[in-house]
C-alpha positions in Angstrom: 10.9 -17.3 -14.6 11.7 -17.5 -10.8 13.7 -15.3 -9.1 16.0 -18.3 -8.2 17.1 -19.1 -11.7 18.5 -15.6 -12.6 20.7 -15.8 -9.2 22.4 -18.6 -10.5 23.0 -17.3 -13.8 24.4 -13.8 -12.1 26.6 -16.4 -10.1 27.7 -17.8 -13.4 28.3 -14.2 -15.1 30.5 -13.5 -11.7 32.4 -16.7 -12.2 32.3 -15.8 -16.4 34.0 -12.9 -15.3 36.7 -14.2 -13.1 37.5 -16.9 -15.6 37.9 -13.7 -18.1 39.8 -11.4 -15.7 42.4 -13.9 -14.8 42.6 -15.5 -18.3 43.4 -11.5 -20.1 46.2 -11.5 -17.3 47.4 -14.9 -17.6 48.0 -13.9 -21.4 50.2 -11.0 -20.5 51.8 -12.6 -17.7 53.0 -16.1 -20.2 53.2 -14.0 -23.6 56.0 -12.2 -21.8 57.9 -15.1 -20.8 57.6 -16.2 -24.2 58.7 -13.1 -25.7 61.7 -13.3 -23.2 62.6 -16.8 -24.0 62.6 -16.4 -27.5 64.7 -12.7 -27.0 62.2 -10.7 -28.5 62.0 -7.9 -26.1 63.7 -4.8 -28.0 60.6 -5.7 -30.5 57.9 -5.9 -27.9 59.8 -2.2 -26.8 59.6 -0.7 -30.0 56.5 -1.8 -31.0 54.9 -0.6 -27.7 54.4 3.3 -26.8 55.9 2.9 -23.5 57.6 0.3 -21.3 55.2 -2.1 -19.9 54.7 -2.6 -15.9 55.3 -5.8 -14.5 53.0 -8.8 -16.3 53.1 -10.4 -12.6 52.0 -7.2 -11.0 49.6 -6.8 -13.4 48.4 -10.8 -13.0 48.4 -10.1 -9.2 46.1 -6.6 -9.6 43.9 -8.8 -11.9 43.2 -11.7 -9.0 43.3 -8.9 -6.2 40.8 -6.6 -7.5 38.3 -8.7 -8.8 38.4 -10.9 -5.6 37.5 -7.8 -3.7 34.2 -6.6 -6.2 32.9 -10.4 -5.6 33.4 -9.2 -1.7 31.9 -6.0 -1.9 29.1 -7.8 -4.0 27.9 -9.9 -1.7 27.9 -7.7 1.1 25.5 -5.8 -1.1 23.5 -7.8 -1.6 23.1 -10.1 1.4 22.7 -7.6 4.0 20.7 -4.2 4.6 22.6 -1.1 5.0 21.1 2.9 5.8 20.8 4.8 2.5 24.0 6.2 3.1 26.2 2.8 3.4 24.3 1.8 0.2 25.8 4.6 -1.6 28.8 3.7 -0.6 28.9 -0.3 -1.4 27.6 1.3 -5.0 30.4 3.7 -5.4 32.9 1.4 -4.2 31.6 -1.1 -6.9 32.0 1.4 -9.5 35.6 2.1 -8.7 36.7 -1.7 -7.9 35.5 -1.9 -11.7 37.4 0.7 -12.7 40.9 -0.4 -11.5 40.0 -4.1 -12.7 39.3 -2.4 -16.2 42.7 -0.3 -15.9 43.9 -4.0 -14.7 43.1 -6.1 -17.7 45.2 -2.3 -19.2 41.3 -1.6 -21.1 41.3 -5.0 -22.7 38.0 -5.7 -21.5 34.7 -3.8 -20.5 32.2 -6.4 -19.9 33.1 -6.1 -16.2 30.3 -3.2 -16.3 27.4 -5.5 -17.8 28.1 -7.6 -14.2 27.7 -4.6 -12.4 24.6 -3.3 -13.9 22.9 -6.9 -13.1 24.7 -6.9 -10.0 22.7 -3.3 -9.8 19.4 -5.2 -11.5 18.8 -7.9 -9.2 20.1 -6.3 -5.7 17.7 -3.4 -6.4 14.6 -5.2 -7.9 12.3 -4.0 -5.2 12.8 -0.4 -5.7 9.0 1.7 -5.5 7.8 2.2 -9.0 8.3 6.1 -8.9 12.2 5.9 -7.9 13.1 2.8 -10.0 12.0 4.8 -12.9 14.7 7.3 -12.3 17.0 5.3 -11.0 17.3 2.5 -13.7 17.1 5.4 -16.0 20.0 6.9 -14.9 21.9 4.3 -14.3 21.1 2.1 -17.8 21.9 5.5 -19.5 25.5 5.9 -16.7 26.4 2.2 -18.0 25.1 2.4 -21.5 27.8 5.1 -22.0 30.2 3.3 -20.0 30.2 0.4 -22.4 30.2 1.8 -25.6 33.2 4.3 -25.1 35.5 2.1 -22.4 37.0 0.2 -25.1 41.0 0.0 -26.1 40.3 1.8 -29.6 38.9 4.9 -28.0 40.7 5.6 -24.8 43.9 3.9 -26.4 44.7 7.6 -27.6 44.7 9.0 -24.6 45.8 6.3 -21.9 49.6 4.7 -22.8 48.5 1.0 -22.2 49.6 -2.0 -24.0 47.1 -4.1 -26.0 46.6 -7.2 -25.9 46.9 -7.9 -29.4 50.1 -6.5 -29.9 51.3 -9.5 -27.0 49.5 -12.1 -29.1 51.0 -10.9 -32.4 54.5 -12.7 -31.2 52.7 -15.7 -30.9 52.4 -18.6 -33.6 49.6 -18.0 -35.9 48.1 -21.2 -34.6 48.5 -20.1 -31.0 47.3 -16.8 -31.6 44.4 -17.6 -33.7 43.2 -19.9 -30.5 44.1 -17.7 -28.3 41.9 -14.8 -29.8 39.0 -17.4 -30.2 39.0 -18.1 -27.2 39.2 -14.0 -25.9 36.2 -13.5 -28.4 34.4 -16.8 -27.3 34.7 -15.8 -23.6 33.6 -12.1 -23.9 30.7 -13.2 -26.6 29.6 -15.7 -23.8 29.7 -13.2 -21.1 27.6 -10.9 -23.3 24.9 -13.4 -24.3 24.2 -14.0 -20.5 24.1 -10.6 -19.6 20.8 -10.4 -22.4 19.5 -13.8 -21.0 19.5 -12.5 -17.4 18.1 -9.1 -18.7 15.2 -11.1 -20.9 14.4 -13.0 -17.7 14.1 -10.3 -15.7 11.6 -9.0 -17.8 9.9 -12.2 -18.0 10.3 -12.6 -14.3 8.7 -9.3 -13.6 5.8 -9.6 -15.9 5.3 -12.9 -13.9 5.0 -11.1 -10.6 3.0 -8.3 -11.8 0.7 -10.9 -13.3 0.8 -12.9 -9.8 0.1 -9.2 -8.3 -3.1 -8.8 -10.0 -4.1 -11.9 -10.1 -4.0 -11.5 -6.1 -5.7 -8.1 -6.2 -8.5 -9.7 -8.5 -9.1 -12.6 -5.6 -8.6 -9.8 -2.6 -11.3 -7.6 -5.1 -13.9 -10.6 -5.1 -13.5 -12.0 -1.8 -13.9 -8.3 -0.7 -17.2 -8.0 -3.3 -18.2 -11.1 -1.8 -18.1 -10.0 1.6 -20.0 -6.9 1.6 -22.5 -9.0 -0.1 -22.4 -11.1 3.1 -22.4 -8.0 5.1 -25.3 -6.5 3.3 -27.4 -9.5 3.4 -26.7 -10.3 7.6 -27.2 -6.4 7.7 -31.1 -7.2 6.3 -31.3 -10.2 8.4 -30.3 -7.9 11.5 -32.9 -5.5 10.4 -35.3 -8.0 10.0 -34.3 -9.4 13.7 -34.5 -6.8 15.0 -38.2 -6.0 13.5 -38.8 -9.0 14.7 -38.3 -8.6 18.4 -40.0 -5.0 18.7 -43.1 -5.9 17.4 -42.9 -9.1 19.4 -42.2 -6.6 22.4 -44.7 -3.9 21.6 -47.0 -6.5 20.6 -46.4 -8.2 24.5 -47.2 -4.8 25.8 -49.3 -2.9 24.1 -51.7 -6.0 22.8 -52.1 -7.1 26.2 -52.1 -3.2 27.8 -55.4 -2.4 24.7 -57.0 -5.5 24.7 -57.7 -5.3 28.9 -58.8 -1.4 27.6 -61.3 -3.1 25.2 -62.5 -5.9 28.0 -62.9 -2.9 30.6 -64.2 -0.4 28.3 -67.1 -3.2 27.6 -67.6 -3.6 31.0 -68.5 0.3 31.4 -70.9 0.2 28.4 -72.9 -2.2 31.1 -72.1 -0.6 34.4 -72.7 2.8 33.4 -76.6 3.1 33.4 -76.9 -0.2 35.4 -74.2 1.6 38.6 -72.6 4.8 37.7 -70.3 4.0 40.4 -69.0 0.7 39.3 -68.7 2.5 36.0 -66.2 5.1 37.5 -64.4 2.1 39.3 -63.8 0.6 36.5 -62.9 3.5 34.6 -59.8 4.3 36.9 -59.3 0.9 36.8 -58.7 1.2 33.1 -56.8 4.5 33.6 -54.3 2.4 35.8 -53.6 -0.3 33.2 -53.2 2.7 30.3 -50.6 4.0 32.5 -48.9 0.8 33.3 -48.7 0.4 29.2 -47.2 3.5 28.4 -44.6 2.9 31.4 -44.1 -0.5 29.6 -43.8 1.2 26.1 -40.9 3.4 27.1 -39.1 0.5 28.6 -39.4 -1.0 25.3 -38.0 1.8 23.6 -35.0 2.5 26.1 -33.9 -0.9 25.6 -33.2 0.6 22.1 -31.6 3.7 23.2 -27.8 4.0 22.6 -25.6 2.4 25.7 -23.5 5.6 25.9 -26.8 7.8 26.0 -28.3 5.9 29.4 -25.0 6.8 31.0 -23.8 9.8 29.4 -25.1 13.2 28.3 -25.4 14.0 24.4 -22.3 15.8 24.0 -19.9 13.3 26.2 -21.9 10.3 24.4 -21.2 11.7 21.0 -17.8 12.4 22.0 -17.0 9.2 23.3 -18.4 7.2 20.3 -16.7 10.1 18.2 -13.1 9.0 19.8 -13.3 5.3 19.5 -14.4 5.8 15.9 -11.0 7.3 15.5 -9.0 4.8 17.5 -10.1 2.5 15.7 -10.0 3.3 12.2 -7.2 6.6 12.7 -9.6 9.0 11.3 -8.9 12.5 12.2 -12.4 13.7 13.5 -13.4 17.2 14.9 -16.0 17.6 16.7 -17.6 20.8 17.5 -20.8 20.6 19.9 -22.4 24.1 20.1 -25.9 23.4 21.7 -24.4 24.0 25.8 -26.8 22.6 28.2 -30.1 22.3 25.7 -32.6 19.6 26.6 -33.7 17.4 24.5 -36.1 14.7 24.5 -34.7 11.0 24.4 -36.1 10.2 20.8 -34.4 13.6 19.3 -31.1 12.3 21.3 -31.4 9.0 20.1 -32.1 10.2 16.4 -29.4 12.5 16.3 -26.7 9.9 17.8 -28.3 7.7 15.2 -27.7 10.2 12.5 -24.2 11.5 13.2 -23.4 7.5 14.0 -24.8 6.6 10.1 -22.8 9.7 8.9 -19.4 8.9 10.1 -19.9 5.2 9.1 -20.6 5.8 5.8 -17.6 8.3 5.2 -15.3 5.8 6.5 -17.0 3.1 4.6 -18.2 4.2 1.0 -16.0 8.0 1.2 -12.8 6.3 2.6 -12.3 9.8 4.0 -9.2 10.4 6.3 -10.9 13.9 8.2 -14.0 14.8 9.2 -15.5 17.5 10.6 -18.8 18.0 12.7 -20.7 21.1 13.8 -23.6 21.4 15.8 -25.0 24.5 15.5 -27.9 26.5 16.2 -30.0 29.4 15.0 -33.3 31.4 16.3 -35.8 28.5 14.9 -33.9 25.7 14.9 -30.7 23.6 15.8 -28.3 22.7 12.6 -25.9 19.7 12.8 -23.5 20.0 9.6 -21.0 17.1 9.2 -18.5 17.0 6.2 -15.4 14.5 5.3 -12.9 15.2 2.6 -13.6 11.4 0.8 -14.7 10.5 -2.3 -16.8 13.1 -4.0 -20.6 12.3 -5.5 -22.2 14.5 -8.4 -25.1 12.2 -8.1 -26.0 11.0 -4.9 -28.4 7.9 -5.0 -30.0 7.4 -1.4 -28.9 3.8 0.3 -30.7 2.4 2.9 -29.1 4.2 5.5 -29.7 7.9 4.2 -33.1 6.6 3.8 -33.4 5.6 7.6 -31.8 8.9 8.6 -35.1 10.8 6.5 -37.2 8.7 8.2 -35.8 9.1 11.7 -35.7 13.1 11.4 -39.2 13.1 10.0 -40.3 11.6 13.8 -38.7 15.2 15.0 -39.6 17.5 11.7 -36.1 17.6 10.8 -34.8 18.2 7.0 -31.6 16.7 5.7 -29.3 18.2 2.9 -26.5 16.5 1.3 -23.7 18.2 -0.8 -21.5 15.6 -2.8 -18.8 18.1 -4.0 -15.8 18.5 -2.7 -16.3 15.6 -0.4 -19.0 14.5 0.8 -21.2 17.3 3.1 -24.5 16.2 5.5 -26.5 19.3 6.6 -29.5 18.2 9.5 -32.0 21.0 10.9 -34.9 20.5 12.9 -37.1 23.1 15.3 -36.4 23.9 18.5 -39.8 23.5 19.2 -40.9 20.8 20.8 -37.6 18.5 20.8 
């Protein structure tokens, strides 16, 4: 059921209601002209436990009071208040109810079914923990309400006329209509009270059924996508492959294969002139050079950006800070190494590392904090980086834990990982020779 539908039927219960309201007073406004036409007023006295107020001030509270809950009303719910001014609309509501009930002189308590859907519909968006206390509360406060505020309870206690006795002066065929009708209007208001309360169930089962049926698209669009991701991740890699060995082949093929020309060409200088031999030789030095020089070009093109400008620490650091721009990760970074030198493959492998280590918290741990330590002790330096995500008894090794062994195997470095209480990466390798 839309939302839409049980607005109008709350605009019918209002107008239910005011139809009700004014007809109870109408009764004891025109029964008591009746009664005073037809000189039957030391009856009504005697009959009554105390003489009655004013049937036209009582028409007039009637029409005054319930005009101002409909105002109230529809403040509340057509506008956003503080917490505070909510409270307030709410207890005003409660008390305008109260006076029209004392109006109507406890005749008539449906008046607190329309506040509780007023109540219902105005607060339908309430955060699952608090509606649960609230709508327990309150279906208990209004549960009570309507079971004890009728005439044959408080009538003990509170001096008011009853309606009945009014209509008791009537004709029997006037007052037989007359209570059809009172029962026929208050039975009506009662039925549309369940309806909107069944369609409000209906309509909420409808929205939680939309709501997952959204989270299972959002759930298979997102399945979908790191399927895409993994795949132009493998692409990437295979890119990327690719273009090095195109590289190194461009280098290094052409450095080794004018090696192997030269090299021949000594075989047949060298007994034939030893001296053309040793020319050549340096010759073939020279070009050996000129491909290592080429090599490390090669690989610097695949060095980090932030490591050709920056040292370790203020490249890690950097990289470190717009990881948590970025994603609001809290990340603390502790770099105890001071000014040691390392070579640029064990900078590049530990940027690498640390780099594949805070991705994968953010993207597989959905961790909020991490924490990073570089450390040292007399043998060897000891990077330790741990995130409080999602915890792992088992760990099975992805792709990129298994890049991270093989990239610390090129500096004899170990890796340890601890998948308790978060998610903990432990990386040691020698000082010697890094």
């Amino acid at each position: 059921m839309k939302f839409k539908y049980l607005v109008s039927i709350r605009h019918f219960m209002i107008t239910l209601n005011f139809i009700i309201v004014s007809f109870i007073g109408a009764q004891f406004l025109l029964i008591t002209q009746y009664i005073l036409n037809h000189q039957l007023s030391s009856e009504l006295l005697t009959t009554l436990a105390q003489v009655p107020d004013s049937p036209l001030i009582l028409f007039s509270e009637c029409i005054i009071s319930y005009g101002l809950l409909v105002l109230v009303m529809y403040i509340h719910y057509h506008y956003n208040f503080s917490t505070q001014n909510t409270l307030l609309l709410l207890a005003l509501e409660f008390i305008l109810a109260f006076v029209i009930f004392f109006a109507v002189r406890m005749n008539y308590n449906g008046i607190f079914l329309l506040i509780f859907i007023d109540l219902l519909l105005t607060y339908r968006n309430l955060p699952t923990i608090q509606s649960y206390w609230f709508w327990g509360i309150s279906g208990t406060i209004f549960l009570l309400l309507f079971s004890f505020s009728n005439y044959s309870l408080l009538g003990v206690f509170f001096k008011m006329p009853s309606l009945n006795t009014y209509l008791d002066f009537l004709p029997t065929q006037s007052r037989s209509l007359l209570v059809f009708f009172n029962n026929f209007l208050v039975s009506l208001n009662l039925i549309t009270f369940i309806c909107i309360c069944l369609g409000y169930v209906i309509y909420i089962l409808n929205r939680t059924h939309t709501v997952q049926s959204k989270l299972h698209s959002m759930q298979k669009a997102n399945d979908e996508l790191k399927s895409y991701t993994a795949i132009s991740e493998k692409i990437a890699q295979d890119h990327e492959r690719k273009r090095i060995a195109r590289d190194i082949h461009d280098t290094v093929g052409h450095t080794l294969t004018g090696v192997a020309a030269g090299i021949d060409a000594v075989m047949v200088l060298i007994d034939i002139n030893p001296e053309a031999a040793k020319n050549q030789l340096q010759k073939i030095s020279t070009a050996v050079k000129q491909g290592i020089k080429e090599v490390r070009q090669v690989l610097n093109q695949m060095r980090p950006d932030a490591l050709k400008s920056y040292t370790l620490d203020s490249a890690l650091s950097k990289m470190l800070k717009e990881y948590s721009d970025i994603s609001h990760i809290k990340i603390d970074f502790n770099y105890g190494w001071g000014d040691a030198n390392f070579q640029k493959t064990t900078e590049n492998i530990i940027f690498r590392v640390i780099e594949e280590t805070v991705t994968n918290s953010l993207r597989h741990g959905h961790a909020t904090r991490i924490w990073i330590k570089c450390t040292s002790t007399d043998s060897s330096y000891v990077l330790s980086i741990h995130n409080n995500g999602k915890s792992e008894a088992h760990i099975k090794p992805g792709y990129g834990i298994t890049q991270m062994t093989e990239r610390l195997t090129i500096i004899n470095g170990t890796v340890e990982l601890d998948g308790e209480k978060g998610f903990t990466t432990v990386v040691k390798f020698p000082k010697v020779g890094v």
